[in-house]
N, C-alpha and C positions, 0 to 999 in steps of 0.2 A: 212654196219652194222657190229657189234663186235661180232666174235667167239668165246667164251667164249672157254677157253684152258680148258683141261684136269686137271690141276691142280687147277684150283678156279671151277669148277664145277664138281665134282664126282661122278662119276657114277657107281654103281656098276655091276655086270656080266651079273647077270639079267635084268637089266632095272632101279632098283630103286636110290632111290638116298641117297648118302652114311652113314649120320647117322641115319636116320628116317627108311631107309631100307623099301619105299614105291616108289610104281609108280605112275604116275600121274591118273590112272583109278581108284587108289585106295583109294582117300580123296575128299570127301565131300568139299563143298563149304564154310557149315555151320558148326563151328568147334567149339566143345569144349575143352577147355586146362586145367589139372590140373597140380600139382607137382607133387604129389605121384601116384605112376606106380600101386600100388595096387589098388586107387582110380578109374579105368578106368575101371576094372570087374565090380566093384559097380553098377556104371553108365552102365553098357550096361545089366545089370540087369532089370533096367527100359526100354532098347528096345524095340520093338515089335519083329524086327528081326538082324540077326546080318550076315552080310556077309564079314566080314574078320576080324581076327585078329593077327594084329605084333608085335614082341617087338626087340628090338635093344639096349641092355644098359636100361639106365632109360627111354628109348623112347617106348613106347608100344603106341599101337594104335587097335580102334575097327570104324569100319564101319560098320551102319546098318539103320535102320528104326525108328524111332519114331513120333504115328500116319500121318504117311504118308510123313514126312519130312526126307529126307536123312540126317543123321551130321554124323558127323565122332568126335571121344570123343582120346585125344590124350594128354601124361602124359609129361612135359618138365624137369622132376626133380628140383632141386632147383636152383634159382639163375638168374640173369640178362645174365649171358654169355651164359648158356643154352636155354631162351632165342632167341639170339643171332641167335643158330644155326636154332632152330625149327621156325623162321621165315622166316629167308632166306630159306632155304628148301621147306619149305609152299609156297612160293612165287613162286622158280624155279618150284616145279611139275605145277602149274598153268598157270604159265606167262612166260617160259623157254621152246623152242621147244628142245626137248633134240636128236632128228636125226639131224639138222641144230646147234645146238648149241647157237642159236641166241633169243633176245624176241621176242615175239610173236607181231603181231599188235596190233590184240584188247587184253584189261587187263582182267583177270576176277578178280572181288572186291569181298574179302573175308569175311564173318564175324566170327570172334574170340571172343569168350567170354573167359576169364580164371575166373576159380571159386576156393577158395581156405580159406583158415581162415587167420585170424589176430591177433592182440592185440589193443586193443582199446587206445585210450590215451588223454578221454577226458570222465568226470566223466558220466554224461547223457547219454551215449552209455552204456549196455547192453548188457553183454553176451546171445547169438543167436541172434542178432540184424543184419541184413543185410546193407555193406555198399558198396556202388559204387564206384569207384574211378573216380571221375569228373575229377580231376585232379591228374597225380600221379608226386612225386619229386623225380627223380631218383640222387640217394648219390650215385652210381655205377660207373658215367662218360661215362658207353658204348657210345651213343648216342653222344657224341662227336667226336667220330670217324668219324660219318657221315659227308657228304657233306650236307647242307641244312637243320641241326640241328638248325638253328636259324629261321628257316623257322616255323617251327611247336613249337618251346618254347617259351613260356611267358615271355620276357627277364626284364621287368619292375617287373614282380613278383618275377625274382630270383636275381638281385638288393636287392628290399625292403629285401627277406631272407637273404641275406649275409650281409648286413648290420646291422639289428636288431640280427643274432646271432654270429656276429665279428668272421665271419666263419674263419676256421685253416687254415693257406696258406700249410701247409702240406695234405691238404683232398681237395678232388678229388670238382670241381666244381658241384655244383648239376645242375638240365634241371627240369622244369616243364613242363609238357605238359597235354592234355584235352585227355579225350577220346571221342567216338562216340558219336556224336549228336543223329544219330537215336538209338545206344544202349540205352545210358542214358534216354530219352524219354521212349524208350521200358521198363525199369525198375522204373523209377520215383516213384511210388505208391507202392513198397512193398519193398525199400530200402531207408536209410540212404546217402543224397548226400554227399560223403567225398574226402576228401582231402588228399591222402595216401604217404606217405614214404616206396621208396623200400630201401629197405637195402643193402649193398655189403656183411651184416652177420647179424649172429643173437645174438653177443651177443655186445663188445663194439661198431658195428655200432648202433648197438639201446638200446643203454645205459644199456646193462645189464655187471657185470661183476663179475668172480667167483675168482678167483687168481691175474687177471690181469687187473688195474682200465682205464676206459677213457679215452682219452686224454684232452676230455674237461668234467667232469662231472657233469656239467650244463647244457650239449646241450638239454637236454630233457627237462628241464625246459622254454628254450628258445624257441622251439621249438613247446610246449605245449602254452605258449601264442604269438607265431604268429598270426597277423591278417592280411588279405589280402580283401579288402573288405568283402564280406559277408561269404568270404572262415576262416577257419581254418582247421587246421590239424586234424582228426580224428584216425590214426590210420597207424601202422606198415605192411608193408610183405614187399617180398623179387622178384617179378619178374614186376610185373604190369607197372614200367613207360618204360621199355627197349618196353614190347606189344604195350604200346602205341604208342609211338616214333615211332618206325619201322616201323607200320602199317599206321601209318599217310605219311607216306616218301614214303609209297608204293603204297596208294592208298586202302588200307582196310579198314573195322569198327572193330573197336578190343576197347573192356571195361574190367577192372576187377571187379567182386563181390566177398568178402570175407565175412565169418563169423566169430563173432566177439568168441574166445575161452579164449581171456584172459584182465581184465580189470585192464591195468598198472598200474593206480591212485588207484584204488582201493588191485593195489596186489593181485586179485586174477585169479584162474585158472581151467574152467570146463576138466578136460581131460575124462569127458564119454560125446564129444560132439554131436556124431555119428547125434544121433537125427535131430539137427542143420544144420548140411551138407547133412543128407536126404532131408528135406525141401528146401533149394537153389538148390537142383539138380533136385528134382521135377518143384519148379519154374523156373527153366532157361530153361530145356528142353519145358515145356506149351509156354512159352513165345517164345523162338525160333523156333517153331513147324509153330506158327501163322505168322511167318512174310516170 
């Protein structure tokens, strides 16, 4: 069995593990993920109790009770590489004996929600509208890194995309992949099924630009009438297909739910959305309480 060295699994003084700056006693099963590090007081606002709180960088973490269900509510900052890290981490405190160095036998299977806003980019979507990410198309490449990336991608579907948007041989190959079965089920009835675009940014990856134009500034037009059977694209953020990916690869259930803050067709943008992400934080914690 493989010893994981000192240098690809770090550990810090204490015990925890090096960017999340947690130990394995100290995360929940049942995980909630935002970006925003502020986002994670909010939420543990709605606990009933709270027994630990960390932060590390943009890493903050709360552990506590919510009617009787342990989660642990945990901030990744922005991005696919971020990410990256707070997965593999999540993974090792769980499935990593860190005295031996070695995996564990048995796995334990996580569930990860990341809840977050979006932009919408398709007219009948609805600012506060809740939408899933069935499938998310990550523009970022992480996911190629992996061994077994073809395992969990759609490769007929990312085909038909690259050919219907004569995608750039200078940009990074996109990955589609699905999230959780039993998540998406669990959300079904009070979300929007969407088809999401993470971004590797937020302005020429998702065709905004202030100074500096596109490279293709069509892709959004193209983009907006893809059809993939009953699939189209609903809608922008920035970390949701690298969760799904990895989580599939690992053996977790991992979904994203975003609210919708800005409606691109339409050009516009709520920024007093609070309200809106009250709501999805209310409904994801009821609904993950029960399962």
């Amino acid at each position: 069995m493989r010893v994981i060295p000192s240098s690809e699994l770090i550990i810090n003084r204490d015990g925890s593990i090096f960017h999340l700056h947690l130990r394995p006693d100290q995360v929940a099963p049942t995980i909630l993920l935002v970006g925003d590090p502020g986002r994670v007081d909010r939420i543990a606002g709605y606990l009933d109790s709270i027994e630990l709180r960390s932060a590390n960088r943009e890493f903050v973490t709360v552990t506590g009770s919510y009617k009787g269900k342990r989660i642990s509510v945990i901030s990744t900052g922005i991005g696919t590489d971020n990410i990256d890290i707070v997965l593999n981490e999540l993974d090792a405190l769980f499935n990593i004996d860190f005295e031996t160095r070695t995996e564990k036998p048995v796995k334990t299977r996580l569930t990860l929600l990341r809840i977050g806003t979006c932009g919408a980019i398709q007219p009948d979507l609805k600012i506060g509208d809740l939408i899933l990410s069935r499938i998310s198309a990550g523009f970022d490449g992480l996911l190629n890194f992996y061994q077994g990336r073809d395992s969990v991608c759609d490769k007929e579907m990312e085909t038909a995309f690259l050919e219907h948007t004569e995608w750039g041989k200078l940009l990074t190959i996109p990955y589609f992949v699905r999230c959780s079965d039993r998540l998406a089920e669990l959300f079904s009835d009070c979300t929007h099924c969407g088809m999401t675009i993470s971004a590797p940014g937020f302005y020429a990856p998702q065709g905004r630009y202030l100074r500096l134009s596109p490279a293709d500034p069509q892709l959004n037009e193209k983009i907006e009438s893809f059809r993939y059977g009953s699939f189209r694209f609903t809608n922008f953020e920035m970390e949701g297909s690298a969760l799904a990916g990895l989580s599939l690869l690992m053996g977790h259930d991992a979904a994203t739910i975003c609210t919708v803050i800005a409606q691109r067709v339409a050009l516009d943008m709520e920024t007093d959305y609070q309200p809106f992400v009250d709501k999805m934080i209310t409904t994801s914690l009821d609904r993950l309480a029960g399962i």
